[in-house]
MIPA-694583 format. One record per residue: residue in three letters; x, y, z of N, C-alpha, C, CB in turn. Coordinates in steps of 0.1 Angstrom, whole numbers, plus 5000, padded with zeros to 4 digits. Atoms other than C-alpha are relative to their C-alpha. Last residue first. Glycine has a CB too. Example, Ala and Ser with C-alpha at 12.3 -4.5 7.8 and 13.67 -1.06 7.14 Angstrom:
// residues 2
SER499149895000513749895071499250115008500450054986/ALA500949885000512349555078500950125000499050005012/
//
This chain:
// residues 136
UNK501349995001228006237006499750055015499349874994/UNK500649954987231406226998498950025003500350085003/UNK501250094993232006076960499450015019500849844998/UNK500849935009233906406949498849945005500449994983/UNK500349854993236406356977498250014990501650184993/UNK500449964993237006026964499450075005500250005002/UNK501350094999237106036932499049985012500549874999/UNK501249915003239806346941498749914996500450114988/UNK500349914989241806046958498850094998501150095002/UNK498549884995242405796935499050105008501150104983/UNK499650025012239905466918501450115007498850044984/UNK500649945015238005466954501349954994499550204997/UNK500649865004237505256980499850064988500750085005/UNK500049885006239204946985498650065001500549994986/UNK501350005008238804747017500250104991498550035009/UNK500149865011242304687034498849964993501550014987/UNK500850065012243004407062499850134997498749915002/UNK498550005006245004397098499750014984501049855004/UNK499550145011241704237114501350024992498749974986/UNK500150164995241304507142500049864995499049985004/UNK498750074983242604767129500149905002499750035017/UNK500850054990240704827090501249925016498949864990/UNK499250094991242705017067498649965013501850095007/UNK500649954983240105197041500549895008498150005002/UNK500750124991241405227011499850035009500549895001/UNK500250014985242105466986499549905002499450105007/UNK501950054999243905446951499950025015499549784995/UNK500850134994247205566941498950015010500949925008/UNK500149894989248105786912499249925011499150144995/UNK499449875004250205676883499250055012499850084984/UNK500949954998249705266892500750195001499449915013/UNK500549975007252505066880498650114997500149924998/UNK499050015014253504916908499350034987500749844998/UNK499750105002250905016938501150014987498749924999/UNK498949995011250505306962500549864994501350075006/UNK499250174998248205316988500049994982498749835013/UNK499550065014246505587000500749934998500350064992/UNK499149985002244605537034500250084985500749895004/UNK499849965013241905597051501249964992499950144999/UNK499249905007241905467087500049994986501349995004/UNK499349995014240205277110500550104997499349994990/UNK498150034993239705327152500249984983500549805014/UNK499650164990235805257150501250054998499649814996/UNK500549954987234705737146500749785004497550095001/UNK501350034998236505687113500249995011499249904995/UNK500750074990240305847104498649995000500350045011/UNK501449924994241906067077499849885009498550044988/UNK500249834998245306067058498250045010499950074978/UNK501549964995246905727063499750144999499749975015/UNK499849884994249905647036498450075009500650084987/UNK501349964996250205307024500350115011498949885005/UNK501250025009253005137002498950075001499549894999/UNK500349895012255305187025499150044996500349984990/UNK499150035010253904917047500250124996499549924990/UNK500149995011252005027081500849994986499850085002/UNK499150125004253104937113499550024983499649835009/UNK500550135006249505047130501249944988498250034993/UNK500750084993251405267155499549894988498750095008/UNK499050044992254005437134499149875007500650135010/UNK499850105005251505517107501149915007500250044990/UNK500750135010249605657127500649904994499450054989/UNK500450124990252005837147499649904996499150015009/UNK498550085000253606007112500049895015501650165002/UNK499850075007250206087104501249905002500050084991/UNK499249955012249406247133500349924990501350055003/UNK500850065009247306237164500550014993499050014998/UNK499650154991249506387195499749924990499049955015/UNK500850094993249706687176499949855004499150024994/UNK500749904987252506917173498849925001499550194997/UNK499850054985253706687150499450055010501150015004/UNK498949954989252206847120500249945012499950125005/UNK498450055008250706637093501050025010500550094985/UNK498949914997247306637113500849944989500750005015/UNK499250044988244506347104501050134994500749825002/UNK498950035011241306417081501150035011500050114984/UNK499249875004238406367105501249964993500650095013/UNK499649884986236006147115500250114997501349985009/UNK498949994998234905977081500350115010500550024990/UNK500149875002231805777081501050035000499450065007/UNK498850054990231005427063500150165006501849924990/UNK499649934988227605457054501149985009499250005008/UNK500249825001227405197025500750065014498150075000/UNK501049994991229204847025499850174999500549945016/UNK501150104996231204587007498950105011500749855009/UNK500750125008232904776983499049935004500949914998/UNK498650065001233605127004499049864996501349995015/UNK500850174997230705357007501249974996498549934989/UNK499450055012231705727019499349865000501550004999/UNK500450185005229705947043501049984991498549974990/UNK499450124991231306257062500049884996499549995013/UNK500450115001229806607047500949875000499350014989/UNK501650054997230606857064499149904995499450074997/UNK500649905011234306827062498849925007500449994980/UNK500350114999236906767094498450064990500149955017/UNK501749905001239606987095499449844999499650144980/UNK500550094983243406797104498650074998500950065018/UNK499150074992244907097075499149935009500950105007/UNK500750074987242207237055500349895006498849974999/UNK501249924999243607477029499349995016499049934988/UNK499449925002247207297027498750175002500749944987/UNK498750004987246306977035500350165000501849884996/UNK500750074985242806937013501550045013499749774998/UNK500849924992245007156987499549995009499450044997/UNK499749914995247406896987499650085003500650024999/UNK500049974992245106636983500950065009499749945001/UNK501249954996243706746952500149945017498649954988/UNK500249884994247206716938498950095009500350054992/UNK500649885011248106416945499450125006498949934989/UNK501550014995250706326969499550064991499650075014/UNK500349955007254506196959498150054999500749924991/UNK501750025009255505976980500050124996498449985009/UNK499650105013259005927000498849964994501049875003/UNK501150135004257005947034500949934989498250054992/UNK499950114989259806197047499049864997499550085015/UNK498350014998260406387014500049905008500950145007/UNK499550125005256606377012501249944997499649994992/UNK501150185002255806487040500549924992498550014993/UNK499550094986258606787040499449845003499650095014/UNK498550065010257406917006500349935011501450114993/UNK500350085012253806957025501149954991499150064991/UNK500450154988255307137056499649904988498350025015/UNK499150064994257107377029499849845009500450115008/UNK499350095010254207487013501449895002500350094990/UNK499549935008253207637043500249884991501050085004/UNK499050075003250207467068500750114991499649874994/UNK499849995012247607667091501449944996499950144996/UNK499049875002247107547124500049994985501749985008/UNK498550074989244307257130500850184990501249724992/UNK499050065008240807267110501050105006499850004982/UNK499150104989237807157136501450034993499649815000/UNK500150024988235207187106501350045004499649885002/UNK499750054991235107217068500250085012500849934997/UNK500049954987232407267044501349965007498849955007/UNK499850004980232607087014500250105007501249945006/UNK498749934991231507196978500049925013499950195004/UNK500249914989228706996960501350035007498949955010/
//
């Protein structure tokens, strides 16, 4: 089923998306450059995911790239100190975060779901568009 989205933030150019990952130093797949590039900071109609140990997790919204907002990727990951390795792209209504997260040998990296308050990672999915597809 298609998504819907919500709530979605100034339009992006191709440019702001080469700039990310120049500045991340990542390489984003490609199903979530259209999500950035279509439906910048939006927020899709359907919101569920399950992560290993639990159903109904929900997802807020998919987080800005552009500064111009107070909420941003490049805060995010400023604030919770984040490794390389892991790149936040969306948020839940407790204070988590989505990530991707990039391992050695891995061609396209996997999502998780950063948890604040314990400092801790719950996988998700296998890569991104798994994700998307698994939304409910």
């Amino acid at each position: 089923m298609k998504l819907e989205w919500n709530f979605v933030k100034m339009p992006l150019v191709i440019k702001d998306i080469e700039k990310l990952e120049f500045d991340f130093q990542i390489s984003f797949p490609l199903a979530y450059k259209k999500i950035l590039y279509h439906y910048h900071g939006g927020r899709p109609n359907k919101r569920r995911f399950i992560t290993y140990t639990r159903k109904e997790r929900v997802i807020k919204s998919f987080l800005p790239i552009k500064q111009d907002y107070t909420v941003n990727v490049y805060e995010v990951r400023t604030w919770l100190k984040l490794p390389k390795t892991m790149f936040p792209f969306a948020n839940t209504p407790s204070g988590d975060y989505l990530c991707l997260c990039s391992g050695e040998g891995e061609t396209e990296p996997i999502v998780v779901l950063y948890h604040h308050e314990i400092d801790g990672v719950e996988y998700v999915s296998k890569n991104f568009q798994t994700f998307i597809n698994a939304i409910y």
